[in-house]
BALOBA-1460 file (C-alpha; in Angstrom, 3 decimals):
// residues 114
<rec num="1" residu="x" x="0.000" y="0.000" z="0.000"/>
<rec num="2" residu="x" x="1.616" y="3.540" z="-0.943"/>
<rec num="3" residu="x" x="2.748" y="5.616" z="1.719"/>
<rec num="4" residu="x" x="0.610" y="9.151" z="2.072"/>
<rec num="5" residu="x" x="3.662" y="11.590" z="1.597"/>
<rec num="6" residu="x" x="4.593" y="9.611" z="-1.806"/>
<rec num="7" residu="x" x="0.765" y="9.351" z="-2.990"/>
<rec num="8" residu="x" x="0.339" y="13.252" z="-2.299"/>
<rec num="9" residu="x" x="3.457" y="14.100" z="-3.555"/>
<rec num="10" residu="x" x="3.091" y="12.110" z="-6.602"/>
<rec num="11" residu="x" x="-0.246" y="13.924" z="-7.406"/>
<rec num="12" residu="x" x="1.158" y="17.059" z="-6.715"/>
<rec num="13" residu="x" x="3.783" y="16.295" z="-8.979"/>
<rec num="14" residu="x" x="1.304" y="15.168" z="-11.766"/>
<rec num="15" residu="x" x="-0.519" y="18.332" z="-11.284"/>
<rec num="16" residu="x" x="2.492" y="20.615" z="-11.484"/>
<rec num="17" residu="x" x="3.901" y="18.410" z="-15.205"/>
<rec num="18" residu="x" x="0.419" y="18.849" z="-16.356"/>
<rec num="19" residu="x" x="0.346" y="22.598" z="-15.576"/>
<rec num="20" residu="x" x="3.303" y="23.138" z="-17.326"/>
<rec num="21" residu="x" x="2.251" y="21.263" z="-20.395"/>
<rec num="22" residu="x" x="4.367" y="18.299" z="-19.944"/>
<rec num="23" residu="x" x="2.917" y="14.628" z="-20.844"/>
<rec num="24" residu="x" x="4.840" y="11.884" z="-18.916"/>
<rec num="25" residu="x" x="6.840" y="10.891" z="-22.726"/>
<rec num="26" residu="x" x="7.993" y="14.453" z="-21.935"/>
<rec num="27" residu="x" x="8.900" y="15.035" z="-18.799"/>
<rec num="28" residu="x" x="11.086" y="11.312" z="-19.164"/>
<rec num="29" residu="x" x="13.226" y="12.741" z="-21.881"/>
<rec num="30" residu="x" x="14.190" y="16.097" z="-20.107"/>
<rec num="31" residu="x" x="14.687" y="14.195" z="-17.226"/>
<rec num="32" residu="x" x="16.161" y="11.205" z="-18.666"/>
<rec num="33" residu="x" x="14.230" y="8.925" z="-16.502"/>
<rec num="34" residu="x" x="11.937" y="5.939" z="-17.910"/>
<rec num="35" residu="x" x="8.184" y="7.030" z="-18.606"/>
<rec num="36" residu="x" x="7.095" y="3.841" z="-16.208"/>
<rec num="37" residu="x" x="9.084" y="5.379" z="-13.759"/>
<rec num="38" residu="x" x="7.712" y="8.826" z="-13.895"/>
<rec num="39" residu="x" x="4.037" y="7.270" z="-13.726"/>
<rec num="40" residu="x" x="5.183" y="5.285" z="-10.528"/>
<rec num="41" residu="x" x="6.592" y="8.544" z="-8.946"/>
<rec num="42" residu="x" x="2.924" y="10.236" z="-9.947"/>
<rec num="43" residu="x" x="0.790" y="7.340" z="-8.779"/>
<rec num="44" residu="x" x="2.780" y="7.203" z="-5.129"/>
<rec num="45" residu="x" x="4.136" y="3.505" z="-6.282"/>
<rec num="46" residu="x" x="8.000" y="4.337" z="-6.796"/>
<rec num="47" residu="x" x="9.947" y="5.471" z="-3.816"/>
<rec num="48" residu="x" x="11.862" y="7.985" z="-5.743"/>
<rec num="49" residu="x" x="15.711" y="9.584" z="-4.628"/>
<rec num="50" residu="x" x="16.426" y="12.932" z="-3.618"/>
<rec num="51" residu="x" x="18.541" y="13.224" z="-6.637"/>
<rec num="52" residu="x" x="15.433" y="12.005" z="-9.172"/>
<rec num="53" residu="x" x="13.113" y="14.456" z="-7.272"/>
<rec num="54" residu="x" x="15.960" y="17.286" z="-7.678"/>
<rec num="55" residu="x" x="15.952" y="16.724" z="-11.628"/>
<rec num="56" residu="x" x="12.640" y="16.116" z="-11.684"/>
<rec num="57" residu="x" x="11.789" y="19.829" z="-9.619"/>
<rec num="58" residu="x" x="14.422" y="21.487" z="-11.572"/>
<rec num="59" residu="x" x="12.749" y="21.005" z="-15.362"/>
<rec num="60" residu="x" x="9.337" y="21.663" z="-13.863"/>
<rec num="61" residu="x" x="10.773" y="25.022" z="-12.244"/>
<rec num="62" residu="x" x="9.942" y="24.362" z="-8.633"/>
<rec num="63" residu="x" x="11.258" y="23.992" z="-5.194"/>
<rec num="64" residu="x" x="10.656" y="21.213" z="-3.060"/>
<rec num="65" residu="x" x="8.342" y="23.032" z="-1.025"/>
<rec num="66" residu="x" x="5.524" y="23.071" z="-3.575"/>
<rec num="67" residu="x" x="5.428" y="19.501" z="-3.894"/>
<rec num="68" residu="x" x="5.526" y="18.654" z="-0.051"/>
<rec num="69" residu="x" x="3.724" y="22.017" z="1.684"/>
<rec num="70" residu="x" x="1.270" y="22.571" z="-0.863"/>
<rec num="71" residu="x" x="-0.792" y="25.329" z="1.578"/>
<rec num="72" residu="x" x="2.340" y="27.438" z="0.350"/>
<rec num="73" residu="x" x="1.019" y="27.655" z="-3.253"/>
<rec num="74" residu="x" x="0.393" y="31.202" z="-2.986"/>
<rec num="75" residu="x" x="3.655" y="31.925" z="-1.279"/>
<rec num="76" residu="x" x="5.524" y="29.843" z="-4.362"/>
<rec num="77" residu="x" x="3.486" y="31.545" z="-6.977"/>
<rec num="78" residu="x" x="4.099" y="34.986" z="-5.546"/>
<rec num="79" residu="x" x="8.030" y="34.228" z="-5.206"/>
<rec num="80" residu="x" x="7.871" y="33.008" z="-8.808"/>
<rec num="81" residu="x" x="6.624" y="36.534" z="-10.061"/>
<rec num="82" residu="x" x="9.143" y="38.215" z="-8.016"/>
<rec num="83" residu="x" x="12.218" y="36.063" z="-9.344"/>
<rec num="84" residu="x" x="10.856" y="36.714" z="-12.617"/>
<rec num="85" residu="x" x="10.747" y="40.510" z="-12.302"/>
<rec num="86" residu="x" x="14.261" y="40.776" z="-10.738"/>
<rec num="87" residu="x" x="15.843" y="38.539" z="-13.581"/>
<rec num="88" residu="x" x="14.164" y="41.265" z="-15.786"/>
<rec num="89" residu="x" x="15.864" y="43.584" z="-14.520"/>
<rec num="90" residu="x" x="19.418" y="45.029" z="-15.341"/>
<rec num="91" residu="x" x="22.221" y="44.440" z="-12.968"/>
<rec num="92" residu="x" x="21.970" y="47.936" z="-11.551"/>
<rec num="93" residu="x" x="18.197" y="47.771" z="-10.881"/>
<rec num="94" residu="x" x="18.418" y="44.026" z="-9.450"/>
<rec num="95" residu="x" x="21.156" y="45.479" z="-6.636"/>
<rec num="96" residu="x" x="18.583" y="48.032" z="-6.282"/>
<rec num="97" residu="x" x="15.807" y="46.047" z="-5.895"/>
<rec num="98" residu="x" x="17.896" y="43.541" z="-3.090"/>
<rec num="99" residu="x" x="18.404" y="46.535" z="-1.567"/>
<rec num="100" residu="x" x="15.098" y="47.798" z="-1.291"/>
<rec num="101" residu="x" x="13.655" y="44.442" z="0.201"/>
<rec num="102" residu="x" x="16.443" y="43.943" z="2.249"/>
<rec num="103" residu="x" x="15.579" y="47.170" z="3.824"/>
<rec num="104" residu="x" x="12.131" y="46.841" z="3.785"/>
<rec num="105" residu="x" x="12.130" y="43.363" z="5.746"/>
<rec num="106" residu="x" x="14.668" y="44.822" z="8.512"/>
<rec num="107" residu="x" x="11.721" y="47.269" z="8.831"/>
<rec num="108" residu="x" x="8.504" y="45.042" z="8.886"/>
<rec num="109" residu="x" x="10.521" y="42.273" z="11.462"/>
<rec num="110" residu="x" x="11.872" y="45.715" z="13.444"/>
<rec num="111" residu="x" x="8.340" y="46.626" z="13.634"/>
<rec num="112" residu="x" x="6.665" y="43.419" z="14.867"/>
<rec num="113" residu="x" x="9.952" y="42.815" z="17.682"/>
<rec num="114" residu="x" x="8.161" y="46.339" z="19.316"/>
């Protein structure tokens, strides 16, 4: 019987390859892994290694945390449109921008130590 993390995961997983417009044929060849084995990882059945799950995150353009903590969609989705604006950006406005937030969250967690 398939574990609940690998199950969840797995459909998360699925969700995410189909999202991006992956089919499984797909998402085997950029990951050179075996279609069967990419169905087994989405169906909870194969137990898969950190390093598959690193290769297999890294072509769909996630972190680790959207396939395990789903309830941090948002969070992902809204640190998404942020990387993609600063890698928009010039290096000048990028250093600006790092500066900015840096500044910005010494402020907010200043604020809420009060």
């Amino acid at each position: 019987m398939p574990n609940d993390v690998l199950v969840n995961g797995g459909a998360r997983l699925r969700a995410i390859r189909k999202e991006r417009g992956y089919t499984q044929e797909q998402l085997a060849e950029l990951t050179k892994l075996s279609t069967r084995h990419i169905a087994g990882i989405e169906k909870g059945e194969a137990n898969p290694s950190f390093e598959v799950l690193y290769t297999i995150t890294t072509v769909l353009g996630v972190s680790f945390d959207v396939i395990f903590n789903p309830a941090d969609e948002q969070v992902e989705r809204e640190i998404q449109e942020i990387t993609g604006l600063y890698r928009a950006c010039p290096e000048q406005g990028r250093r600006l921008i790092l500066a900015s937030i840096r500044a910005m969250v010494h402020e907010l967690t200043d604020c809420q130590e009060v």
